[in-house]
Biopython code that builds the backbone (N, CA, C, O; Angstrom):
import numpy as np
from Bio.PDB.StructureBuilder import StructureBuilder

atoms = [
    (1, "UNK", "N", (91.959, 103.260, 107.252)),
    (1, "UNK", "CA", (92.873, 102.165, 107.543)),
    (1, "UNK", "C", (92.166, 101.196, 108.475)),
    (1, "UNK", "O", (91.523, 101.693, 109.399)),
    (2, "UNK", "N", (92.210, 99.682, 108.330)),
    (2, "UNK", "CA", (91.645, 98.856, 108.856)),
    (2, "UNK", "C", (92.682, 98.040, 109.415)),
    (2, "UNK", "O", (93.399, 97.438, 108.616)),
    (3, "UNK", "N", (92.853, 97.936, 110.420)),
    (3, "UNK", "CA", (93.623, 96.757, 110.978)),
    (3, "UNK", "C", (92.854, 96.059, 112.265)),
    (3, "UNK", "O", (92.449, 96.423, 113.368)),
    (4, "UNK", "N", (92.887, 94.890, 111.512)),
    (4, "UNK", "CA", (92.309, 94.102, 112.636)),
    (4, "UNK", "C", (92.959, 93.614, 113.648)),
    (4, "UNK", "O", (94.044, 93.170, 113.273)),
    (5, "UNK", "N", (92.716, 93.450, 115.193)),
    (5, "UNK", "CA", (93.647, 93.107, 116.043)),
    (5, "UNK", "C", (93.118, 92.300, 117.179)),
    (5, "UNK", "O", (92.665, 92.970, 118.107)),
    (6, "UNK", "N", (93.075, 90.845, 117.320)),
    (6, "UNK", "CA", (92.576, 90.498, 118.411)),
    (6, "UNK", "C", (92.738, 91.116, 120.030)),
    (6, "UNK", "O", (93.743, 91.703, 120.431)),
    (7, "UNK", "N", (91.536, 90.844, 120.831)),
    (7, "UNK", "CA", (92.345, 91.327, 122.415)),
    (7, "UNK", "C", (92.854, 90.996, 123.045)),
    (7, "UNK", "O", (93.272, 91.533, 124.071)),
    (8, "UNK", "N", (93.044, 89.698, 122.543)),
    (8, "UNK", "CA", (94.627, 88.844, 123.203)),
    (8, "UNK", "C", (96.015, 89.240, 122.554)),
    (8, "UNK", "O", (97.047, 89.032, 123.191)),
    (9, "UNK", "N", (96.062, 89.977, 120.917)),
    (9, "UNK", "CA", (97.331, 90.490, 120.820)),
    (9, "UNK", "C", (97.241, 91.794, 121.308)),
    (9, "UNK", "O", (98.132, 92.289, 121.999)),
    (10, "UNK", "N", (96.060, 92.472, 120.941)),
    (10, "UNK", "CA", (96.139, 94.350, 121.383)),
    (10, "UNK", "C", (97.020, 94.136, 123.411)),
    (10, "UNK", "O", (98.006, 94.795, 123.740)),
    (11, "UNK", "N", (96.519, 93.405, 124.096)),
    (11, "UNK", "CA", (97.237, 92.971, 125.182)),
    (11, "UNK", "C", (98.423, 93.023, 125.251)),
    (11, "UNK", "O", (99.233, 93.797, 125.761)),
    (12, "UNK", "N", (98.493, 91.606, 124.363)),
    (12, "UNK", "CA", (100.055, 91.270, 124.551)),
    (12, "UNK", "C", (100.616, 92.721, 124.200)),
    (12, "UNK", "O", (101.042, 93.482, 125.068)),
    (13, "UNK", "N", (100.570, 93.065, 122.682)),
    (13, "UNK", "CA", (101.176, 94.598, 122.799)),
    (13, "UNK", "C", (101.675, 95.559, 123.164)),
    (13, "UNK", "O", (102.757, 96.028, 122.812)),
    (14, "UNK", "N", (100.562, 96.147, 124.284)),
    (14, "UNK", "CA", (99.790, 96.927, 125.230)),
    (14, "UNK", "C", (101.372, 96.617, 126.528)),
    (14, "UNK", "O", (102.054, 97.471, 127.096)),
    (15, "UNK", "N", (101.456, 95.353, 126.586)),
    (15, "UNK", "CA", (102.412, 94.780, 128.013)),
    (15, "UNK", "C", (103.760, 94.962, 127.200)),
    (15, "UNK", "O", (104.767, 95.428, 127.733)),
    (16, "UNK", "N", (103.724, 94.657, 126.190)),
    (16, "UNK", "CA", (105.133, 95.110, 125.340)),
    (16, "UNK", "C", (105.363, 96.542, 125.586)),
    (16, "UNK", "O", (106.283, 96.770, 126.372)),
    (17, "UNK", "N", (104.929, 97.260, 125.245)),
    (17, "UNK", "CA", (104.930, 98.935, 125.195)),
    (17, "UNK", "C", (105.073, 99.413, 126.362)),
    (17, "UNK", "O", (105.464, 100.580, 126.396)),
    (18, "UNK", "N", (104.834, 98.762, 127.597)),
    (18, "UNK", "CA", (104.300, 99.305, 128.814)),
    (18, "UNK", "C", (105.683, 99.376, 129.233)),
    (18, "UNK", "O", (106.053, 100.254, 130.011)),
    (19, "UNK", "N", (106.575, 98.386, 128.700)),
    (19, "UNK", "CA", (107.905, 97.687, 129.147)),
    (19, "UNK", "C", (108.647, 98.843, 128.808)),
    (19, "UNK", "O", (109.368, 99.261, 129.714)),
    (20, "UNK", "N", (108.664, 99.581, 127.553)),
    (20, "UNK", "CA", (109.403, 100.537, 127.275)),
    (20, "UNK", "C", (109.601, 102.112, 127.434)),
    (20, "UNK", "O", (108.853, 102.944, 126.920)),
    (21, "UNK", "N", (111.231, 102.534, 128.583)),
    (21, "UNK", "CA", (110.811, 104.013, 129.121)),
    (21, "UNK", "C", (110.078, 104.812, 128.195)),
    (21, "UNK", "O", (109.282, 105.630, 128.655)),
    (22, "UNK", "N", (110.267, 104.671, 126.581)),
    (22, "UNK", "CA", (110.076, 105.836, 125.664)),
    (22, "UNK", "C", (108.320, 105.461, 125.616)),
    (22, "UNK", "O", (107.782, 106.094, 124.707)),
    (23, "UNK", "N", (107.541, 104.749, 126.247)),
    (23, "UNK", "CA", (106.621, 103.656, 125.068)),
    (23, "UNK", "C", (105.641, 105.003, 124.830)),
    (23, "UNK", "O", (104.825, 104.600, 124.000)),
    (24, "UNK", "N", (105.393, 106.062, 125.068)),
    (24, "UNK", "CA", (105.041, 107.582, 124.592)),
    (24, "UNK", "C", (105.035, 108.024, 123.221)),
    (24, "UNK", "O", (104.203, 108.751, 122.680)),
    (25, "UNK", "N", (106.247, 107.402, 122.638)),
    (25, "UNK", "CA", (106.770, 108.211, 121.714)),
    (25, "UNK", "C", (106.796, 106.706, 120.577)),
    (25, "UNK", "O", (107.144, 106.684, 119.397)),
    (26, "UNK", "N", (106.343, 105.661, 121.361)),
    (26, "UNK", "CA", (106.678, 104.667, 119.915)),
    (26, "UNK", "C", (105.292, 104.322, 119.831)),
    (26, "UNK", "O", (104.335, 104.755, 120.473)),
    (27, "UNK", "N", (105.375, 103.235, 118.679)),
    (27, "UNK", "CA", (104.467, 102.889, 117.780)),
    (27, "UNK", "C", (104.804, 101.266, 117.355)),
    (27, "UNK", "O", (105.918, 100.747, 117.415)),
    (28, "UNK", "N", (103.757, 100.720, 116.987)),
    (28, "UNK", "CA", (103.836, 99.452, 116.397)),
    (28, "UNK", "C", (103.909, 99.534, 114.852)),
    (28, "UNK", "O", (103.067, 100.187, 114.236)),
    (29, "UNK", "N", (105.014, 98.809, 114.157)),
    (29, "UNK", "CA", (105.267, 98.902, 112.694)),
    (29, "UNK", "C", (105.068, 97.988, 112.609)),
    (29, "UNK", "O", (105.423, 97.313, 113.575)),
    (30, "UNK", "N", (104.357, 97.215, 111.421)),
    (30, "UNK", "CA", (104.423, 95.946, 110.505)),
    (30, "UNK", "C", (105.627, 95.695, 109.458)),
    (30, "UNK", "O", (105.710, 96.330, 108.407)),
    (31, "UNK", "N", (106.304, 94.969, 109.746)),
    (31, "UNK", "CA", (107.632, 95.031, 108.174)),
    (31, "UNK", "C", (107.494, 93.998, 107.389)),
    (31, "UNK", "O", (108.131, 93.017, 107.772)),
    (32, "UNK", "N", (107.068, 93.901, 106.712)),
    (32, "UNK", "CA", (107.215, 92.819, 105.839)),
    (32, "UNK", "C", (108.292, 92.370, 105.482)),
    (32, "UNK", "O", (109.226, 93.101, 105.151)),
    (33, "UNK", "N", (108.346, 91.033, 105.487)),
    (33, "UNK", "CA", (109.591, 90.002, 105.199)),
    (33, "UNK", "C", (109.309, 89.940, 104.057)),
    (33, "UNK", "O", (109.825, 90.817, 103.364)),
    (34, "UNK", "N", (108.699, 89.259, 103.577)),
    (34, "UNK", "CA", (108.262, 88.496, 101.985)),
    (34, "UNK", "C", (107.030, 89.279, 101.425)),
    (34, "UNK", "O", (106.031, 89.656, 102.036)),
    (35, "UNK", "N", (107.376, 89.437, 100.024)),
    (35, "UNK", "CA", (106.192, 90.085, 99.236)),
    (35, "UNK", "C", (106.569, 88.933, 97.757)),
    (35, "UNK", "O", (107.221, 87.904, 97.581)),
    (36, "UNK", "N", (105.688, 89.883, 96.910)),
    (36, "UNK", "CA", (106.161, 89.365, 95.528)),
    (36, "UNK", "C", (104.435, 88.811, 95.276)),
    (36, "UNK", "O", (103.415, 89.449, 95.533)),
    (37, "UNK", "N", (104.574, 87.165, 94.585)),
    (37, "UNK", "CA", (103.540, 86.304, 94.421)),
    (37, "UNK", "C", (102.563, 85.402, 95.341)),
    (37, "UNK", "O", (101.383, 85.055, 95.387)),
    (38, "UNK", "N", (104.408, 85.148, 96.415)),
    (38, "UNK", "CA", (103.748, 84.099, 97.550)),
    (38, "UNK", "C", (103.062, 84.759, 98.598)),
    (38, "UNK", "O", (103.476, 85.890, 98.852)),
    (39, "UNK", "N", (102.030, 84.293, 99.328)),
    (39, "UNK", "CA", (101.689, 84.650, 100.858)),
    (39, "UNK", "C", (102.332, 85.886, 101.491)),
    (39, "UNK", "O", (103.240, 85.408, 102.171)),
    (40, "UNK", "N", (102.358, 87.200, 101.636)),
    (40, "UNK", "CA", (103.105, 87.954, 102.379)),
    (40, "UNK", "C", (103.204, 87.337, 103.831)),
    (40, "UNK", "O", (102.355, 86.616, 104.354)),
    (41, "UNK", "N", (104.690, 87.857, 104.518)),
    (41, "UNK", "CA", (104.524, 87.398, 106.190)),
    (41, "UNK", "C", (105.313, 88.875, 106.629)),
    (41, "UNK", "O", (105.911, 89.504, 105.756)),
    (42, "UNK", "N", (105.282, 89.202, 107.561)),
    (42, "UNK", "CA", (105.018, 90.264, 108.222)),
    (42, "UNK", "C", (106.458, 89.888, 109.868)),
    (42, "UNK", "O", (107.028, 88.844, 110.185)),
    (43, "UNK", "N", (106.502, 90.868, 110.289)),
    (43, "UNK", "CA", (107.084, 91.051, 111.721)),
    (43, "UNK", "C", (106.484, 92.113, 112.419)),
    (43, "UNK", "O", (105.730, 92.941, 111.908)),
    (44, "UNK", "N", (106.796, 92.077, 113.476)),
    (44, "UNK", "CA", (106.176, 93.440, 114.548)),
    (44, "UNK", "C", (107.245, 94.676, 114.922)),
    (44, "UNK", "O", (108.074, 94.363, 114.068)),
    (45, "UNK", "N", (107.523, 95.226, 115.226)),
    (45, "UNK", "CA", (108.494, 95.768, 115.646)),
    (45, "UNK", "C", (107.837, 97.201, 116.418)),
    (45, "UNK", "O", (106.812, 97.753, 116.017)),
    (46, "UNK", "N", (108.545, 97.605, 117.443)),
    (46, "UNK", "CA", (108.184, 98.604, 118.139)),
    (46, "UNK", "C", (109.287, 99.807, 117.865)),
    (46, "UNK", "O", (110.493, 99.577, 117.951)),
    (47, "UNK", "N", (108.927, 100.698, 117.635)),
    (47, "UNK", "CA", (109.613, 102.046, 117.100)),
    (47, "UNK", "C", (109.070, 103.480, 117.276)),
    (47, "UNK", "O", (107.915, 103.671, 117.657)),
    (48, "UNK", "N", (109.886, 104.439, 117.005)),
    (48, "UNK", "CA", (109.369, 106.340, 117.208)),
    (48, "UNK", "C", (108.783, 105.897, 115.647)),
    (48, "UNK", "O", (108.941, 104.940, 114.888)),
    (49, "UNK", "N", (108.299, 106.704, 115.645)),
    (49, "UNK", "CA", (107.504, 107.031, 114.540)),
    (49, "UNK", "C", (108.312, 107.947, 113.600)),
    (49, "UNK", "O", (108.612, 109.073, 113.999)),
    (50, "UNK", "N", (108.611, 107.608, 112.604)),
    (50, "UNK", "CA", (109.379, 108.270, 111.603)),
    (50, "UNK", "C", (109.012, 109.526, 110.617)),
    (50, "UNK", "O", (107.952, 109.428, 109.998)),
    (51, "UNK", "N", (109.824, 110.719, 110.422)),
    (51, "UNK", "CA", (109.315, 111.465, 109.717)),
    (51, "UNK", "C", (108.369, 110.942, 108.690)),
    (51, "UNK", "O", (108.496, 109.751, 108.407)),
    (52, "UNK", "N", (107.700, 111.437, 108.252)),
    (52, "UNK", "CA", (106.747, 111.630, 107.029)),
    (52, "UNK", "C", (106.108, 110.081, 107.246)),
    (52, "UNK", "O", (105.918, 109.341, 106.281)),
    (53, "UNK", "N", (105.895, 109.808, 108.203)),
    (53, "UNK", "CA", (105.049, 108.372, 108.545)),
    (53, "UNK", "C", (103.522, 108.990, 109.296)),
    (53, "UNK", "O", (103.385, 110.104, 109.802)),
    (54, "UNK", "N", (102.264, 107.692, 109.166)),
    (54, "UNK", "CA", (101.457, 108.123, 109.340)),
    (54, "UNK", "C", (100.821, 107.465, 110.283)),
    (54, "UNK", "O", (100.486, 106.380, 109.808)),
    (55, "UNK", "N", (100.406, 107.587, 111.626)),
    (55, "UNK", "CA", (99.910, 106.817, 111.915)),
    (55, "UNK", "C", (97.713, 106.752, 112.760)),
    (55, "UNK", "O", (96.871, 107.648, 112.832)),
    (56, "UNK", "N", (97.668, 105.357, 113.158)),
    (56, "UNK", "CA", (96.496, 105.069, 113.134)),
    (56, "UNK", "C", (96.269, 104.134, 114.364)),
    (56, "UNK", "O", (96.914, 103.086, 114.346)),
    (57, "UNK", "N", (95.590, 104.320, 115.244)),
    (57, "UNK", "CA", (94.917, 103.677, 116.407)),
    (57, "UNK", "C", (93.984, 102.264, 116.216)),
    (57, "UNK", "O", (93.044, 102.195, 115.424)),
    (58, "UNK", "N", (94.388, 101.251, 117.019)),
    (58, "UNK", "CA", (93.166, 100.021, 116.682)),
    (58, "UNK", "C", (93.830, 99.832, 118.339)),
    (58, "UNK", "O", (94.965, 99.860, 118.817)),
    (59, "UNK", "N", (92.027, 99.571, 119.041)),
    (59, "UNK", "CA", (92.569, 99.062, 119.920)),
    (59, "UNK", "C", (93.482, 99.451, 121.333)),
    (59, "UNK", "O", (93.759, 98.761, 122.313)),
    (60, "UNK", "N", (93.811, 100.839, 120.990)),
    (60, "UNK", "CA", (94.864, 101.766, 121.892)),
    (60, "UNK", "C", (96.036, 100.859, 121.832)),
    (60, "UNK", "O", (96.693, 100.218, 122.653)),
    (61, "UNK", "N", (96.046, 101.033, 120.645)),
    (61, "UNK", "CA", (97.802, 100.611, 119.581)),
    (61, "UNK", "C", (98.061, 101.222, 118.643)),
    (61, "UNK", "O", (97.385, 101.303, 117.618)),
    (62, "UNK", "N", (99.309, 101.848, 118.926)),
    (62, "UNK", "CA", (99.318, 102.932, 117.914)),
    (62, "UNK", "C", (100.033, 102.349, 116.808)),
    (62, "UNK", "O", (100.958, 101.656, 117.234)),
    (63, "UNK", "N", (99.964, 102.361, 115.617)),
    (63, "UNK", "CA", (100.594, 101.738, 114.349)),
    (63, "UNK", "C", (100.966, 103.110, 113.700)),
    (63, "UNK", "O", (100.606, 104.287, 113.699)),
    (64, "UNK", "N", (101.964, 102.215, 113.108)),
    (64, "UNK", "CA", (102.794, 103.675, 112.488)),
    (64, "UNK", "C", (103.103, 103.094, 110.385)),
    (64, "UNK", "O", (103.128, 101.877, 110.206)),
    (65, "UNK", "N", (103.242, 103.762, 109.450)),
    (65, "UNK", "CA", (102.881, 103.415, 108.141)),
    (65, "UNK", "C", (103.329, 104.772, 107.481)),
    (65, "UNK", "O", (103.094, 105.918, 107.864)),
    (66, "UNK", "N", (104.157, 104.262, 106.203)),
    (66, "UNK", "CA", (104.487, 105.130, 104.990)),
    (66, "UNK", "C", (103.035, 105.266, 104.171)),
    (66, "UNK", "O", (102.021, 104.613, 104.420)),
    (67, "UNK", "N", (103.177, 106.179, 103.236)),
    (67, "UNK", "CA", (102.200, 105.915, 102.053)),
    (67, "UNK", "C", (102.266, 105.296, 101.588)),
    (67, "UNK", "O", (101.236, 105.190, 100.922)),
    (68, "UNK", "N", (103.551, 103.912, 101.192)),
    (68, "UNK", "CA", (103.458, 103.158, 100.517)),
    (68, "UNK", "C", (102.835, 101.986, 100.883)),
    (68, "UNK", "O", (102.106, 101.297, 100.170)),
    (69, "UNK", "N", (103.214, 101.754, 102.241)),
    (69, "UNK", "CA", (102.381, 100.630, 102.891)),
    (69, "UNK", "C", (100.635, 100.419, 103.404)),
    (69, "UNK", "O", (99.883, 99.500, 103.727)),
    (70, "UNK", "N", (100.605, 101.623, 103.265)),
    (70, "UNK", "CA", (98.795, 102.020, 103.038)),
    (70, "UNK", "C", (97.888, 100.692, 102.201)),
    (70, "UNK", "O", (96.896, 100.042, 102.529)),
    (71, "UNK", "N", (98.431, 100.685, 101.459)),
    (71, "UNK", "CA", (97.159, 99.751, 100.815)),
    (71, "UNK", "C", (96.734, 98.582, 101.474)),
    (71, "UNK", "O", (95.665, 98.142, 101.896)),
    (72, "UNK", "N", (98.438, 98.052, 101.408)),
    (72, "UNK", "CA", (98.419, 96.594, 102.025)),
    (72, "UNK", "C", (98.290, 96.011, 103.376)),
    (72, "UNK", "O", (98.300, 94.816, 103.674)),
    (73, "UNK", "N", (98.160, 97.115, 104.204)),
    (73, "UNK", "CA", (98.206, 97.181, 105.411)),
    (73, "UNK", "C", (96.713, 96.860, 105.857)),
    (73, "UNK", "O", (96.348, 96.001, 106.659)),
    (74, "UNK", "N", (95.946, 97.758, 105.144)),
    (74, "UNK", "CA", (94.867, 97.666, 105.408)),
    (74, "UNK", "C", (93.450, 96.141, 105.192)),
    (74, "UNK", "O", (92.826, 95.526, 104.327)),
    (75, "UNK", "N", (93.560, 96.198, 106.046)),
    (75, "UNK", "CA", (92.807, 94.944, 106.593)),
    (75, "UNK", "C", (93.556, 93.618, 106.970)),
    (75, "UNK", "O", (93.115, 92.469, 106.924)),
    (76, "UNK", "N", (94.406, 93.920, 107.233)),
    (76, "UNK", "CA", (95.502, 93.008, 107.742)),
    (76, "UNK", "C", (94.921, 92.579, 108.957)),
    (76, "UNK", "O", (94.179, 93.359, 109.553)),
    (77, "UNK", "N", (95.203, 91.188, 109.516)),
    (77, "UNK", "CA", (94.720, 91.008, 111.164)),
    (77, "UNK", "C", (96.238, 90.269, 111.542)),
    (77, "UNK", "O", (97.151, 89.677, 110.967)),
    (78, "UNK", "N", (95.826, 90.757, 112.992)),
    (78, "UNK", "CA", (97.142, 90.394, 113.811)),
    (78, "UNK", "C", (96.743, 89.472, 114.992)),
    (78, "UNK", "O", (95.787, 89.862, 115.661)),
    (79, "UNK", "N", (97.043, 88.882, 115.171)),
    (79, "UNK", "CA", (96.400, 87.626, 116.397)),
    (79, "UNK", "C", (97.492, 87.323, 117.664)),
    (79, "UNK", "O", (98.561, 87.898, 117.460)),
    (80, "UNK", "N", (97.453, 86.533, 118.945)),
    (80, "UNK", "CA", (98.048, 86.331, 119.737)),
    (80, "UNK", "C", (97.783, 84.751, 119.862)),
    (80, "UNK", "O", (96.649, 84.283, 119.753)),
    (81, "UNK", "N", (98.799, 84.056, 120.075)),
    (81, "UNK", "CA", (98.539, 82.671, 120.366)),
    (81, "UNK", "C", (98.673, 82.230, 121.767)),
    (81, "UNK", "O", (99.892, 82.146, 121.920)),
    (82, "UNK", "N", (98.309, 82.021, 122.474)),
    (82, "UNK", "CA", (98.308, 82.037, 123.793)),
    (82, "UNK", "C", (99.477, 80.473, 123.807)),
    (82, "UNK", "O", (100.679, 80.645, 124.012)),
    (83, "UNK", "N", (99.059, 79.432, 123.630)),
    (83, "UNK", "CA", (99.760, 78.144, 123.438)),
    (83, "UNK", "C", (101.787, 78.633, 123.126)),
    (83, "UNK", "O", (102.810, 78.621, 123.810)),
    (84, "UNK", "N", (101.508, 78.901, 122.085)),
    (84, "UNK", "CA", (103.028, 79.825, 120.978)),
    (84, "UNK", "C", (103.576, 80.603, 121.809)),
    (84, "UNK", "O", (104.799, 80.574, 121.946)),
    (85, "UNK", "N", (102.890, 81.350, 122.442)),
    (85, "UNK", "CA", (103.661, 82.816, 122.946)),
    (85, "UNK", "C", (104.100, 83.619, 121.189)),
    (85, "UNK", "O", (105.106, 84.278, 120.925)),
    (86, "UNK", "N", (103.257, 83.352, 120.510)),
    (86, "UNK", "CA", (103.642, 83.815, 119.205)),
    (86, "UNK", "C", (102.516, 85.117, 118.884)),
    (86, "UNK", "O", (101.627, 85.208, 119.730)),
    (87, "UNK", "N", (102.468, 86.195, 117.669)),
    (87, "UNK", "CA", (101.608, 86.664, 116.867)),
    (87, "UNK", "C", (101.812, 86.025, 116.230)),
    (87, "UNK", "O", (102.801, 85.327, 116.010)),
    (88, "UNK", "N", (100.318, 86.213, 115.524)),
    (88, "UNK", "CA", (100.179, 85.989, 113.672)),
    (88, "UNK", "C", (99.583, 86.868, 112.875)),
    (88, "UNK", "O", (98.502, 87.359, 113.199)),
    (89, "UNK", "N", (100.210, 87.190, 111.713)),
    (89, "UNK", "CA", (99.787, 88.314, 111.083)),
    (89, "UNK", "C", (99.587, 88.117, 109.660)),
    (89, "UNK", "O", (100.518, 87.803, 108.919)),
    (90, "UNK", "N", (98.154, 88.329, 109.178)),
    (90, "UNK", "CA", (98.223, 87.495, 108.028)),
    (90, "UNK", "C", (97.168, 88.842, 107.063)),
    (90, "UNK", "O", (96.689, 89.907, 107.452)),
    (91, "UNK", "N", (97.147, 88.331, 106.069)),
    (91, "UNK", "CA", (96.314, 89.533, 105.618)),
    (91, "UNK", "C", (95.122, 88.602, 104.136)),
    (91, "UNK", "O", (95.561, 88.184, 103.064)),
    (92, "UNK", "N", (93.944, 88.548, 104.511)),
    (92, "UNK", "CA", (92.701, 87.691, 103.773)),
    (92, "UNK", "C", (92.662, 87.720, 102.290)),
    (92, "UNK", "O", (92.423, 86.890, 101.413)),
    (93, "UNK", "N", (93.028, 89.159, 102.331)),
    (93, "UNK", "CA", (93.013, 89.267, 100.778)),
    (93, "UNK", "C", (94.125, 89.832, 100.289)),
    (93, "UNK", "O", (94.066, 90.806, 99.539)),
    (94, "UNK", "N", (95.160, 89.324, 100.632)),
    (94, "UNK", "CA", (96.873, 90.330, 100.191)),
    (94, "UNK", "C", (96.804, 91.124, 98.624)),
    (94, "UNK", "O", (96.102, 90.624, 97.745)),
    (95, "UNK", "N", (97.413, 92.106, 98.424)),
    (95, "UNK", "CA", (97.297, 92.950, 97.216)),
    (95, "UNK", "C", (98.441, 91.741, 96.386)),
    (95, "UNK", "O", (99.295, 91.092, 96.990)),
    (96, "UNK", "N", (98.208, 91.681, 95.083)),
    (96, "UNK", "CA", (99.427, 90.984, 94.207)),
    (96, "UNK", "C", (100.264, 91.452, 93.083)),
    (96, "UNK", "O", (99.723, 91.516, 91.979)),
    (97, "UNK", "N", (101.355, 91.747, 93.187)),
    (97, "UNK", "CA", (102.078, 92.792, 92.378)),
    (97, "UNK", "C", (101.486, 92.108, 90.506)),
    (97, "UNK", "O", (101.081, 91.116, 89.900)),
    (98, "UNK", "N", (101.839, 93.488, 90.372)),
    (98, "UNK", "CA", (101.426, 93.069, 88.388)),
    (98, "UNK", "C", (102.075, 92.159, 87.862)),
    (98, "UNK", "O", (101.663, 91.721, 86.788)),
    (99, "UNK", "N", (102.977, 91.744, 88.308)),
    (99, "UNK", "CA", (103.586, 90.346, 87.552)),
    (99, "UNK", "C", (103.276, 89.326, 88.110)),
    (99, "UNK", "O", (103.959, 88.317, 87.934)),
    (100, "UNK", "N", (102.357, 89.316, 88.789)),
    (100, "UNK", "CA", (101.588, 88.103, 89.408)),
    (100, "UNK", "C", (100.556, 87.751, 88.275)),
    (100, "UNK", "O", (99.779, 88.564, 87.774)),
    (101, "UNK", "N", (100.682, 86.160, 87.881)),
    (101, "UNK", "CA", (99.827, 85.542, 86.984)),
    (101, "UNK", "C", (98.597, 85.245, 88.138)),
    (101, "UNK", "O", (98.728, 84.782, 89.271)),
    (102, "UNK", "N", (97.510, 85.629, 87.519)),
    (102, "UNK", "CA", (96.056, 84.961, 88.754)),
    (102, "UNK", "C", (96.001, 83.507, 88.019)),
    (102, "UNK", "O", (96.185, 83.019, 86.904)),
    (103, "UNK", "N", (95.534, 83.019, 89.696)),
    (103, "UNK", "CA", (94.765, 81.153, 89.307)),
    (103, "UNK", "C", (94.136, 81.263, 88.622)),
    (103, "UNK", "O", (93.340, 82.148, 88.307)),
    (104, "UNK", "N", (94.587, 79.694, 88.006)),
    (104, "UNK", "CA", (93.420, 79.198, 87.244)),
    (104, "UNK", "C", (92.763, 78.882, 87.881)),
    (104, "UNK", "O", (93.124, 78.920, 89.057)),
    (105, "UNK", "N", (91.212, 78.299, 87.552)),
    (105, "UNK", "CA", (89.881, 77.882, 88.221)),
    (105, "UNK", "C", (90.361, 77.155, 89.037)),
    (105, "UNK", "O", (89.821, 77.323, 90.130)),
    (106, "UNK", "N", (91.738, 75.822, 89.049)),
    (106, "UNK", "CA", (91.879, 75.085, 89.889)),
    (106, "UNK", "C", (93.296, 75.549, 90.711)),
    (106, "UNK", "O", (94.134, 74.652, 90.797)),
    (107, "UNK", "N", (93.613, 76.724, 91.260)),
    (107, "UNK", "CA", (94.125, 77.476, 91.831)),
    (107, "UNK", "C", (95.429, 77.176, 91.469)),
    (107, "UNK", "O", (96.000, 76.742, 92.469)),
    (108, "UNK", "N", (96.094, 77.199, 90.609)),
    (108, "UNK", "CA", (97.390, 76.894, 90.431)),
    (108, "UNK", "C", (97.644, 78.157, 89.943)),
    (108, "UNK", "O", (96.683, 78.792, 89.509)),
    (109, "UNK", "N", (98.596, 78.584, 89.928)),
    (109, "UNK", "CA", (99.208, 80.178, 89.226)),
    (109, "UNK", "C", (100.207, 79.802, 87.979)),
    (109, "UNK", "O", (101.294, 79.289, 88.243)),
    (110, "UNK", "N", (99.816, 80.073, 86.561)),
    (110, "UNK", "CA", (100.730, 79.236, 85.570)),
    (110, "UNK", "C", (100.378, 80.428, 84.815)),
    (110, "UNK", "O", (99.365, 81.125, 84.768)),
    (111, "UNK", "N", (102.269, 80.477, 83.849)),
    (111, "UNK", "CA", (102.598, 81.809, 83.396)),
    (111, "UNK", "C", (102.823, 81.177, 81.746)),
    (111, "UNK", "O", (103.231, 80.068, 81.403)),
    (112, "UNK", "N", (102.402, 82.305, 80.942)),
    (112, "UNK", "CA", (102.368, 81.900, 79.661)),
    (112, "UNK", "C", (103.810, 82.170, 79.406)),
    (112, "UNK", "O", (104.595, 82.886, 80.029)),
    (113, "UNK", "N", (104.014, 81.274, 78.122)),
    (113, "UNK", "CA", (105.405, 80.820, 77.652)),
    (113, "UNK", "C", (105.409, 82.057, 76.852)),
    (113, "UNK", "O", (104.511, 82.544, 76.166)),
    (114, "UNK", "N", (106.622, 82.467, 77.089)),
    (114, "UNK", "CA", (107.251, 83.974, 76.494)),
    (114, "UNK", "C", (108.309, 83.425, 75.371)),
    (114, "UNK", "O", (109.086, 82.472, 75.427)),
    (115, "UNK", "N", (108.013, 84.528, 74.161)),
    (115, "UNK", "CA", (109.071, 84.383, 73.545)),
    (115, "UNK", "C", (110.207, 84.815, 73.317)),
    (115, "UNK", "O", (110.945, 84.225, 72.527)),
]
sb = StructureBuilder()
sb.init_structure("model")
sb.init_model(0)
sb.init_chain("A")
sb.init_seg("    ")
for serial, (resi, resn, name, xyz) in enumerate(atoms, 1):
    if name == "N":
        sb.init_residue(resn, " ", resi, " ")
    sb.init_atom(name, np.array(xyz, "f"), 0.0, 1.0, " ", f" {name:<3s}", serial, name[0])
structure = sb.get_structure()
């Protein structure tokens, strides 16, 4: 598992977690908002770690993950904006479900006419 994490978010994080009596027992989850064709976008959320979940260290941040989220997770980067007070979490090469038509040469995504 690859997750990339700047040291301005592993920080911010790090001061998130610190905040919480349990922060021992939790973990950083990624949830995805949006999937499908477009851009995935992501949220953070701090949580126990759930049965049959798996988790993985970047950074001395503990992330927490189903088997299902395994694939896509991986190589994901997470950033801190200092300006924002925001993360950003974006992923370079997102996985694209099978009903995703790939670009054409001039990046447009166009679906053949069904009959």
């Amino acid at each position: 598992m690859n997750i990339r994490i700047s040291n301005q978010a592993a920080a911010r994080l790090h001061a998130l977690l610190l905040e919480e009596p349990d922060q021992d027992k939790l973990s950083v989850r990624l949830v995805p908002l949006t999937t499908g064709c477009g851009t995935p976008s992501f949220a953070l959320e701090l949580t126990e770690v759930r049965p049959g979940f798996f988790t993985t260290e970047t950074k001395g941040i503990r992330f927490s993950y189903s088997t299902e989220e395994k694939d896509w997770l991986d190589g994901i980067v997470i950033d801190w904006n200092r300006e924002t007070h925001k993360f950003s979490i974006f992923h370079p090469d997102p996985l694209l479900s099978d009903d995703c038509p790939a670009p054409d040469t001039d990046g447009f995504c166009r679906q053949e006419a069904r009959e």
